[in-house]
C-alpha positions as a printed NumPy array, in Angstrom:
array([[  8.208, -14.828,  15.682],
       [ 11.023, -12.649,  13.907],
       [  9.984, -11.558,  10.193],
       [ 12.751, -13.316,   9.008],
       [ 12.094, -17.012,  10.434],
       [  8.258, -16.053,   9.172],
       [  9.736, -15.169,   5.556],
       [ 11.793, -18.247,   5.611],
       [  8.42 , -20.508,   7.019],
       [  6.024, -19.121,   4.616],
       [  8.907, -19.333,   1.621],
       [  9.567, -23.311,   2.649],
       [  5.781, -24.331,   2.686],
       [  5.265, -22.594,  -0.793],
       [  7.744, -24.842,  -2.092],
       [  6.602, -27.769,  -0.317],
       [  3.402, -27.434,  -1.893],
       [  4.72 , -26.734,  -5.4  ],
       [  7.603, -29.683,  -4.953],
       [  4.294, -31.629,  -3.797],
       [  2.131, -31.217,  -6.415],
       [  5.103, -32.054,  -8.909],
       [  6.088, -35.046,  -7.121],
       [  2.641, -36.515,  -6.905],
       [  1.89 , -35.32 , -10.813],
       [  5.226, -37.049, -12.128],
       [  4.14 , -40.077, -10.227],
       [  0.61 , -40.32 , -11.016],
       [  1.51 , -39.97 , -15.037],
       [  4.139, -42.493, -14.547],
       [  1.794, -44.733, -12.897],
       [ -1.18 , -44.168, -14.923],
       [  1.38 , -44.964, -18.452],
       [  2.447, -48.676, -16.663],
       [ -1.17 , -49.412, -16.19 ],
       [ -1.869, -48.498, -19.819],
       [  0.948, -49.98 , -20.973],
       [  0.235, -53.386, -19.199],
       [ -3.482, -53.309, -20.223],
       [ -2.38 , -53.197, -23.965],
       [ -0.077, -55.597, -23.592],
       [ -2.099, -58.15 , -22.488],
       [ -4.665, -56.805, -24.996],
       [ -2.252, -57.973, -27.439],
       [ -1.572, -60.873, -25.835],
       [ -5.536, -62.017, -25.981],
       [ -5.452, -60.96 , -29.497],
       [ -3.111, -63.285, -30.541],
       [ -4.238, -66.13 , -28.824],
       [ -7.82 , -65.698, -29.918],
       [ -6.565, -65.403, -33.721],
       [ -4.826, -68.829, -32.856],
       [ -8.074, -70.496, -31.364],
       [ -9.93 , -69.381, -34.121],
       [ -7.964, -71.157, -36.729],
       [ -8.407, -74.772, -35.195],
       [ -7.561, -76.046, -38.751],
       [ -4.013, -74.889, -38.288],
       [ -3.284, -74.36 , -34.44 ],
       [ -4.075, -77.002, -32.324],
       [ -4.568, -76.234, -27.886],
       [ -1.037, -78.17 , -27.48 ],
       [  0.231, -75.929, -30.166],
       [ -1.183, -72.648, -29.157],
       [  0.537, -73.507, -25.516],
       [  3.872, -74.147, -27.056],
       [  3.273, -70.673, -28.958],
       [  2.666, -68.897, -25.346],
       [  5.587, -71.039, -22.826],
       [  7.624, -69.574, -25.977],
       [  6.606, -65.673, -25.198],
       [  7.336, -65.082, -22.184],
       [  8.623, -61.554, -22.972],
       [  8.788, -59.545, -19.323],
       [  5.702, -60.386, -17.951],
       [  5.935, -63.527, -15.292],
       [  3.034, -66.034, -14.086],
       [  1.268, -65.445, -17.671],
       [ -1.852, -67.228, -17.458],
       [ -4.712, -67.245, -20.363],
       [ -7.859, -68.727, -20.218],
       [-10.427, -68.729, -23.115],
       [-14.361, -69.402, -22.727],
       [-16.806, -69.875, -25.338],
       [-20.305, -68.105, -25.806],
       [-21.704, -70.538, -23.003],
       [-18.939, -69.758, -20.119],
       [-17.381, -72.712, -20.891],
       [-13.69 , -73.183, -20.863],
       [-12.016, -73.834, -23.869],
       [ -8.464, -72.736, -23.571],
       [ -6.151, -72.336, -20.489],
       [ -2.207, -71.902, -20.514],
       [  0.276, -71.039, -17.326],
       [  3.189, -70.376, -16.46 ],
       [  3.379, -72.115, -13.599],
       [  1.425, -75.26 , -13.2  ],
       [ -1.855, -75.654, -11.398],
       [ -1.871, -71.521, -11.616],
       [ -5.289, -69.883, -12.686],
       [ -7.086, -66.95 , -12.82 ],
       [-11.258, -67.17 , -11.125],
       [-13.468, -65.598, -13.18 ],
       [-17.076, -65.186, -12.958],
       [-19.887, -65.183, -15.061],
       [-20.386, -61.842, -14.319],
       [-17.089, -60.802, -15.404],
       [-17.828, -62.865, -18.631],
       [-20.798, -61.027, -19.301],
       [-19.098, -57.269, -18.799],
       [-16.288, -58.361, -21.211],
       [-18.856, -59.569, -24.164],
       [-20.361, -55.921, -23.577],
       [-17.581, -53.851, -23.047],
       [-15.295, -55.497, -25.083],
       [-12.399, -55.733, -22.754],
       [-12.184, -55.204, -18.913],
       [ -9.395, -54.447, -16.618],
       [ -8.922, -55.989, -13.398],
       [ -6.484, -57.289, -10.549],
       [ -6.71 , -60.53 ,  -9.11 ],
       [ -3.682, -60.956,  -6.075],
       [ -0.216, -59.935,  -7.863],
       [ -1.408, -60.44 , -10.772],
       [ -3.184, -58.068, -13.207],
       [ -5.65 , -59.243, -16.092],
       [ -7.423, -58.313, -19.203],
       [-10.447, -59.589, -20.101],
       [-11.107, -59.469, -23.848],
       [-13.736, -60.178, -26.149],
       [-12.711, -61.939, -29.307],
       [-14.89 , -62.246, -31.893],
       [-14.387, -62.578, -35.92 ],
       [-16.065, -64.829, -38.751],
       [-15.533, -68.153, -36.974],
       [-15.382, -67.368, -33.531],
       [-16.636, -65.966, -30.76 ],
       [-15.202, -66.234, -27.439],
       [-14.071, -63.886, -24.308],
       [-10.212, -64.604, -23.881],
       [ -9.164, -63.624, -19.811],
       [ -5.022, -62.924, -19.721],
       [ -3.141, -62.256, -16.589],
       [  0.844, -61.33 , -15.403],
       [  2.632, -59.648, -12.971],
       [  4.259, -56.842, -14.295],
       [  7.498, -57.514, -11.983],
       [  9.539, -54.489, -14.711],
       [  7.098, -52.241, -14.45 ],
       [  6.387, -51.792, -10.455],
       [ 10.428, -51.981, -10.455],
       [ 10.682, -49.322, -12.501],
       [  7.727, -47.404, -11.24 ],
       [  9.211, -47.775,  -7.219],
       [ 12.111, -46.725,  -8.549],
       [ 10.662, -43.482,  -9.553],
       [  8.911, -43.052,  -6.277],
       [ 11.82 , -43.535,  -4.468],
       [ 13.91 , -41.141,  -6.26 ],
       [ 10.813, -38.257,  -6.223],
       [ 10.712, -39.063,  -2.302],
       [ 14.684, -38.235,  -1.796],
       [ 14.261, -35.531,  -3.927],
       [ 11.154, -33.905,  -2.493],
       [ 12.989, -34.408,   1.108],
       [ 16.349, -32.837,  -0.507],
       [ 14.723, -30.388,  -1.94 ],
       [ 12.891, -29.044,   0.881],
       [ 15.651, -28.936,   3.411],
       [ 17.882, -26.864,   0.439],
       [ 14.507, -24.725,   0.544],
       [ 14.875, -24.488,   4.316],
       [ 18.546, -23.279,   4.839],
       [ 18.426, -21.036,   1.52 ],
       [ 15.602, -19.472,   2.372],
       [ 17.02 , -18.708,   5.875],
       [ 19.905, -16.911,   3.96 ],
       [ 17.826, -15.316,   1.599],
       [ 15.258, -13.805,   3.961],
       [ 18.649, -12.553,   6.101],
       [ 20.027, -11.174,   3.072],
       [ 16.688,  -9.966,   1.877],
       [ 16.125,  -8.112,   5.583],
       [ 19.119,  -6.978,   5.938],
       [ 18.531,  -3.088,   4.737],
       [ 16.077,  -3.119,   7.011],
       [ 18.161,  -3.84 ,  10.044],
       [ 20.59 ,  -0.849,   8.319],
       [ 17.83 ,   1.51 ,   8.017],
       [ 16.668,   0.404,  11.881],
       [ 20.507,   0.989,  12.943],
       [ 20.618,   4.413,  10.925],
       [ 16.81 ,   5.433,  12.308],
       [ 18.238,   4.302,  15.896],
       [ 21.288,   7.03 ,  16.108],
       [ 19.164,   9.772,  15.171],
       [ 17.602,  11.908,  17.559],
       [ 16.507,  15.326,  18.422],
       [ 20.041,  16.61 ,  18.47 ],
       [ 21.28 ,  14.949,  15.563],
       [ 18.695,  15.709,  12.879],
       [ 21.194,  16.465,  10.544],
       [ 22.224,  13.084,   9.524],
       [ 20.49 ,  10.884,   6.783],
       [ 19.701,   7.44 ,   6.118],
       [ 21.821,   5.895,   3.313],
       [ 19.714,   4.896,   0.207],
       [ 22.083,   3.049,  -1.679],
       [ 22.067,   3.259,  -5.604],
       [ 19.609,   0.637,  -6.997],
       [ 16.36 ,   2.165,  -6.737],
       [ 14.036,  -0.238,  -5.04 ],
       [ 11.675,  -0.916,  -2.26 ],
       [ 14.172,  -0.004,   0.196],
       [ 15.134,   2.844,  -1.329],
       [ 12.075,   4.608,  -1.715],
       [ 11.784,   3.304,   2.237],
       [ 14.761,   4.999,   3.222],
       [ 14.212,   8.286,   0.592],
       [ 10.313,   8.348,   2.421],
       [ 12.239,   8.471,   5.956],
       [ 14.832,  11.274,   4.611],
       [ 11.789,  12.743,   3.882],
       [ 10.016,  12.718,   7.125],
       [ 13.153,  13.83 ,   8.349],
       [ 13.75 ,  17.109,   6.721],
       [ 10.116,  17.413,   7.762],
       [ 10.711,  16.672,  11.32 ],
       [ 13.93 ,  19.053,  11.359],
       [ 11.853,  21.747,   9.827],
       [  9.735,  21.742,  12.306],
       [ 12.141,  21.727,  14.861],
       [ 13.866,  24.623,  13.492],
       [ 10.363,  26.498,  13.376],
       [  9.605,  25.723,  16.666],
       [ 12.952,  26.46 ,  18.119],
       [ 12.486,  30.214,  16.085],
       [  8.784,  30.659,  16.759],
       [ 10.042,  29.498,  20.887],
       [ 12.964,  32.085,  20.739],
       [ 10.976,  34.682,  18.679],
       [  8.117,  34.892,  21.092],
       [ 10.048,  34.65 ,  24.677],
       [ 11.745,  37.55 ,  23.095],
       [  8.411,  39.36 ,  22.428],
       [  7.437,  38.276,  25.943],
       [ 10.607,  39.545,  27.677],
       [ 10.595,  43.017,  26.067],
       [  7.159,  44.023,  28.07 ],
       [  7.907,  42.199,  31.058],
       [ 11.29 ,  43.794,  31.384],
       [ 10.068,  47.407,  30.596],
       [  7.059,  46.479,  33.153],
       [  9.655,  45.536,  36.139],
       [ 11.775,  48.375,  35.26 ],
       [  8.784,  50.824,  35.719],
       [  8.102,  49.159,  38.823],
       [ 11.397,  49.042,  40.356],
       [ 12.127,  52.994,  39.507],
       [  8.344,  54.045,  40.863],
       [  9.268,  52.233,  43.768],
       [ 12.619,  53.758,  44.892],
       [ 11.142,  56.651,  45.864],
       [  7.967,  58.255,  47.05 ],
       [  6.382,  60.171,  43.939],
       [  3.177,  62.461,  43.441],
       [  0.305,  60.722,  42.2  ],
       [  0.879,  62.44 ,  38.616],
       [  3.996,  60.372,  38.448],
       [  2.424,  57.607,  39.373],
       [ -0.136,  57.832,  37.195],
       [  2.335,  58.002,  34.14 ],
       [  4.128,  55.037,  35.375],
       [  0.971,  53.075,  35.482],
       [ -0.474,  54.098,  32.072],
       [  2.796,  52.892,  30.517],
       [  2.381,  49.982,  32.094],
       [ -0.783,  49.405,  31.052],
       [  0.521,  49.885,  27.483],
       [  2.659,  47.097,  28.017],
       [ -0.346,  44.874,  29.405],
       [ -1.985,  45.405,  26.416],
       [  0.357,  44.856,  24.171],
       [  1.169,  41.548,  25.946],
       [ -1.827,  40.317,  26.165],
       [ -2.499,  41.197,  22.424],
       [  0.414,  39.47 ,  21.311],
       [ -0.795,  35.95 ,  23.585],
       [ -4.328,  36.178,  21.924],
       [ -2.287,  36.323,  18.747],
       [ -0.298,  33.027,  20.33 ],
       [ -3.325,  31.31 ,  20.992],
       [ -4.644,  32.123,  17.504],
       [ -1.457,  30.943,  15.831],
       [ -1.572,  27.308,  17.933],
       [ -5.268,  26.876,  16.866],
       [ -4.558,  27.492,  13.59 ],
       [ -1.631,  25.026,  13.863],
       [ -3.866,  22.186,  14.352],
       [ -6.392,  20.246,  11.781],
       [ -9.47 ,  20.466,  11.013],
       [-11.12 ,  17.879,  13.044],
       [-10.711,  19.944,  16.292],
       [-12.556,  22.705,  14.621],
       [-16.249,  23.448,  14.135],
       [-16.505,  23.564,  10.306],
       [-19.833,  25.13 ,   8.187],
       [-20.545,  26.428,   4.917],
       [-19.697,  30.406,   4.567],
       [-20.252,  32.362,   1.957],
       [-17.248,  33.939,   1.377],
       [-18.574,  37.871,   0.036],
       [-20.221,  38.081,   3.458],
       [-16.978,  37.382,   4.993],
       [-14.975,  40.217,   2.495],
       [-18.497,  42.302,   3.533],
       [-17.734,  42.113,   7.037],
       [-13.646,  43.638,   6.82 ],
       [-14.628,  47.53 ,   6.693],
       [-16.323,  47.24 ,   9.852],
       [-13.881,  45.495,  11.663],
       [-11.   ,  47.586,  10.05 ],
       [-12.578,  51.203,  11.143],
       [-12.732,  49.2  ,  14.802],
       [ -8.958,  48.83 ,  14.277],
       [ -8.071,  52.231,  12.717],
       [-11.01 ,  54.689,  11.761],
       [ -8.065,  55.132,   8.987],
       [ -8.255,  52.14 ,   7.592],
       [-10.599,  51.53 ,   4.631],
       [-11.328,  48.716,   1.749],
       [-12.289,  49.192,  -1.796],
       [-14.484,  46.052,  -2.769],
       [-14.401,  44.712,  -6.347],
       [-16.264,  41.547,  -6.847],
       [-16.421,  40.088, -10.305],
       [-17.785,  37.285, -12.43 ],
       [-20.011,  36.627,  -9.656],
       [-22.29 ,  33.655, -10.059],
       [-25.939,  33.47 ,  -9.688],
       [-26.45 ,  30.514,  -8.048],
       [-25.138,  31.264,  -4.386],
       [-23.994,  27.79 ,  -4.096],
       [-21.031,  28.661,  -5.781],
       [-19.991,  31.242,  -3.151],
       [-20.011,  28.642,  -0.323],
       [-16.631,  27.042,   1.223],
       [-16.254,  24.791,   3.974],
       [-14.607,  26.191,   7.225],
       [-14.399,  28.303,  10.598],
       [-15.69 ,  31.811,  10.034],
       [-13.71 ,  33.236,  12.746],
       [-10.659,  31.886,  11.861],
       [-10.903,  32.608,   7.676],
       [-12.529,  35.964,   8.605],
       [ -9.087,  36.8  ,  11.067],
       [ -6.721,  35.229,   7.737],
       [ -8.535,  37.356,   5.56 ],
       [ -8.256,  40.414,   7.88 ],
       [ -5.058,  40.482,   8.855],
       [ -3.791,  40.217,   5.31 ],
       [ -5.754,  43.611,   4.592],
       [ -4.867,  45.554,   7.936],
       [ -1.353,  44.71 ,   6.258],
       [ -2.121,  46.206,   3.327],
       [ -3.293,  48.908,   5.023],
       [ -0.803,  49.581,   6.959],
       [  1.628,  50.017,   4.613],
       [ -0.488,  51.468,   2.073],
       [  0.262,  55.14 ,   1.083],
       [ -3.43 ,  56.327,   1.642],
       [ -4.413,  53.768,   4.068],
       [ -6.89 ,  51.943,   1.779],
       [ -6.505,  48.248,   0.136],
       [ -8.584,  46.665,  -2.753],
       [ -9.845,  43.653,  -2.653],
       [-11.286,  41.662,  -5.577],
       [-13.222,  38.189,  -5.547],
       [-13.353,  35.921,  -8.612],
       [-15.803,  32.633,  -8.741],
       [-15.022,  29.663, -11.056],
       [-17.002,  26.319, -10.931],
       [-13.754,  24.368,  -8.653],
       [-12.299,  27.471,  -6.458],
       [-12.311,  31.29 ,  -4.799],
       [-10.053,  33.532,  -5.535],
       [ -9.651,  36.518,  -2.789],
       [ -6.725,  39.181,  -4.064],
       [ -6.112,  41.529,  -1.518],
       [ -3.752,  44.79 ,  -3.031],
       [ -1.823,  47.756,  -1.807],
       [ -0.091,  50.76 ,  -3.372],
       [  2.798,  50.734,  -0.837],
       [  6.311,  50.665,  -0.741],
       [  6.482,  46.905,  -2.124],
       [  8.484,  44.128,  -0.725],
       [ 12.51 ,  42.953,  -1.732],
       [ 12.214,  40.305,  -3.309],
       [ 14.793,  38.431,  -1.291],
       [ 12.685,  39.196,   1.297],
       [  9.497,  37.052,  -0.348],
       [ 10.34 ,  33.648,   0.663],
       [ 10.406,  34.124,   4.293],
       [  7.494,  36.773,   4.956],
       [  5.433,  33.866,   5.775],
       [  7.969,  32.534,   8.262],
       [  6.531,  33.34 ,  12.481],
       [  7.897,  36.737,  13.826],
       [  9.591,  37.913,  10.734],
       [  9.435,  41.222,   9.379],
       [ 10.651,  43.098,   6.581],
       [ 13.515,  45.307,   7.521],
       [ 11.811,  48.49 ,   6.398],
       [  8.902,  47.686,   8.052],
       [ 10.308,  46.955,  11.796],
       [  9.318,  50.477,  12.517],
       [  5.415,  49.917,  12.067],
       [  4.797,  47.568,  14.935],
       [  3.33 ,  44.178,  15.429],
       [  4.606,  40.938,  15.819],
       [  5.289,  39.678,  12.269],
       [  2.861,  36.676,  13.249],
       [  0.277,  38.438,  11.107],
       [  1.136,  36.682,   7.473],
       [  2.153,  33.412,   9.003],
       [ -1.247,  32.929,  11.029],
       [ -3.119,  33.73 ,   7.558],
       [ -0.995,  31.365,   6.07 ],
       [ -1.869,  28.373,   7.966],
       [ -5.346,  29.37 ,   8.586],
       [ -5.868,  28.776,   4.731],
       [ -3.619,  25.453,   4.544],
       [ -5.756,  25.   ,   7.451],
       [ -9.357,  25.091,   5.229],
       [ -7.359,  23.636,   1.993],
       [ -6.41 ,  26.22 ,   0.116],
       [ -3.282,  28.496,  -0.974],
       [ -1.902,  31.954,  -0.449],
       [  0.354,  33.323,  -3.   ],
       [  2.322,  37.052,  -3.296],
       [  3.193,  39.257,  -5.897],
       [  5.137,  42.419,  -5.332],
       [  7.665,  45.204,  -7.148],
       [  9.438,  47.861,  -4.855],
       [  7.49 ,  51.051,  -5.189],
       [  4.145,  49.591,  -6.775],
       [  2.474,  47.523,  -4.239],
       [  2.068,  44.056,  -3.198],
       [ -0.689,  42.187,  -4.118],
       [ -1.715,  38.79 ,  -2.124],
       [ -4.1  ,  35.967,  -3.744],
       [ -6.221,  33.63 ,  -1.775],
       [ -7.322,  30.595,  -3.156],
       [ -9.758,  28.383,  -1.661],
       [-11.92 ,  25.368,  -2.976],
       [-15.375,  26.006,  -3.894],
       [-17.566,  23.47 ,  -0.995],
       [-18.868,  21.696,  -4.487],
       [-16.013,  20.447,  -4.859],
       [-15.416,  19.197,  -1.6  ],
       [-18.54 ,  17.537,  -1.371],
       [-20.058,  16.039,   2.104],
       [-16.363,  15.332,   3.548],
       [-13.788,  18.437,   4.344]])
């Protein structure tokens, strides 16, 4: 079923219950007043006639019937019937003859308890009172059809009934419109989603002006969007970038090959040709191990096997690994406000994949380093690590620090150095990757300096 018929549905019986409960309220008070009303009527009625019969002196029976064929006000068939303390009868007046109410002794009784009773008999409706003062004592029964009232009162149902049905069929058709009108961004937004595609990322979902659900719908899809295009831009670079870095060895490989093999050559030559082509083997396959690093460390989490480290064996680990990269290379460690408890050192994450972040962010610094050394400092707080790794080199432009980060990319004064400029990015996302940051500070001709923060696994708890 379509949302909107459902909207319209679930609008229509919410309004049929509320128009329900209205109806039936109005009519139940009305009701319940003409029953009171009638009841103290013919109270009144009993009343009067018992004050009559108690004043025998003055009021005769033939007299107190005269009173009551006189006051006939809106009630029709009166009847009233009077019985003493024994049940006998000792008073009875109708409106129309032979016409009388049965009563019972039992009824009698109830009434002289009580005090009155209230009871229907046929059409008609009756009181049954208990009269008693100085002289008296007697139980006075009173009966009528209250012809006004029920007039009245099915009046009132009848007009609650046409407007309960009105009502609901306006409910039906409005709320048809209304849930059309009230869907009806949502069909734009659908229309809008529906023409974009992987060619035509550019274009945005209007948001309109009043800001509402649907615009923070559309604004969240604008969103996603600029996400989505991001990342198609990235991969389309990162795709380009690294066919290009492909190509270059492959092409210098055939070349080789294809000049060795014009001609018959000693086995010196051949031997040159083979050890530059071994060069370009290994820097190929370098560069896809650096691939295949980058795509795991494009994933999440969940596909990787995560344990506590401690993160100064990790920074303990780097001047081994650099001296098996350059015997040059070398690390100046400077560890402060260390904790005592050792819990406090421990993160959550993949040692090989922090330890190669964390490395290649120091061969960097090495690398362009004047003397081939960086220092690296660790600070401990109760929430998070922080890892600063710092060079003396030539510094970075600064309108070169917002895209350092970005896959391939190198500084222009640095395309002389080698690599693949994949070195910063894969460090990068290997610490997204475990939840932390990476920021950069650098001035041409002091030094960079790069800052690792990660979360301390306290504060992480049982769940990464």
């Amino acid at each position: 079923m379509p949302v909107r018929f459902r909207i319209t549905l679930l609008f229509s019986v919410l309004v049929f219950i509320i128009l329900s409960m209205v109806c039936s309220g109005v009519y139940y008070f009305f009701y319940t007043a003409r029953i009171n009303n009638i009841t103290q009527r013919l109270k009144n009625r009993a009343i009067t006639t018992g004050r009559f019969l108690s004043q025998r002196e003055i009021f005769d029976q033939k007299l107190v019937q005269q009173i009551d064929s006189l006051t006939t006000i809106s009630l029709k068939h009166k009847t009233v019937q009077a019985y003493g303390y024994q049940d006998q009868p000792i008073y009875s007046y109708s409106d129309v003859e032979n016409d009388s109410i049965s009563v019972s002794g039992d009824l009698l009784d109830d009434a002289r308890v009580k005090g009155d009773i209230y009871f229907k008999q046929g059409e008609k409706e009756a009181v049954a009172y208990h009269y008693t003062d100085n002289n008296s004592r007697f139980v006075i029964v009173v009966g009528a059809q209250d012809v006004e009232g029920k007039e009245s009162l099915q009046s009132l149902r009848n007009i609650l009934l046409l407007s309960f049905l009105i009502g609901n069929i306006v409910v039906l058709v409005t709320g048809y419109f209304f849930s059309r009108g009230l869907l009806l961004p949502v069909k734009r937004i659908a229309e809008d989603v529906a023409e974009i595609s992987a060619q035509n990322l550019a274009r945005r979902i209007d948001t309109g002006t009043s800001k509402d659900e649907w615009f923070h719908l559309a604004n969240t899809l604008n969103q996603l969007l600029n996400r989505l295009q991001d990342s198609f831009e990235l991969q389309r670079r990162f795709i380009s970038n690294a066919s290009h870095e492909l190509s270059t060895p492959l092409t210098s490989i055939s070349s080789q090959l294809e000049v060795a093999l014009q001609r018959e050559r000693d086995a010196e030559s051949y031997r040159t040709v083979m050890q530059s082509i071994y060069q370009d083997v290994q820097h190929m396959s370098k560069l896809t191990q650096t691939l295949l690093e980058f795509a795991k460390a494009s994933g999440d989490p969940g596909g990787l096997e995560i344990n506590l480290i401690r993160i100064d064996e990790i920074l303990l680990k780097l001047p081994a690994e650099l001296a098996k990269i350059n015997p040059a290379y070398g690390v100046k460690l400077k560890f402060e406000k260390l904790p005592e408890e050792e819990e406090k050192l421990l993160v959550f994450g993949n040692d090989a994949l922090l330890t190669t972040a964390i490395k290649n962010i120091v061969v960097n610094a090495c690398k362009y380093s004047v003397d081939s050394q960086a220092s690296i400092g660790l600070i401990v707080d109760d929430k998070s690590i922080l890892v600063s790794v710092r060079d003396d080199g030539p510094g970075i432009p600064e309108r070169e620090l917002g895209n350092i980060f970005q896959p391939f990319y190198r500084v222009e004064e640095s395309r002389t150095t080698g690599g693949f400029g994949l070195g910063l990015s894969l460090a990068e996302r290997i610490i997204k990757l475990h939840r932390g940051s990476i920021t950069v500070q650098s001035e041409e001709g002091k030094g960079t300096q790069f800052d690792i923060y990660l979360p301390a696994a306290s504060q992480l708890g049982t769940e990464f």
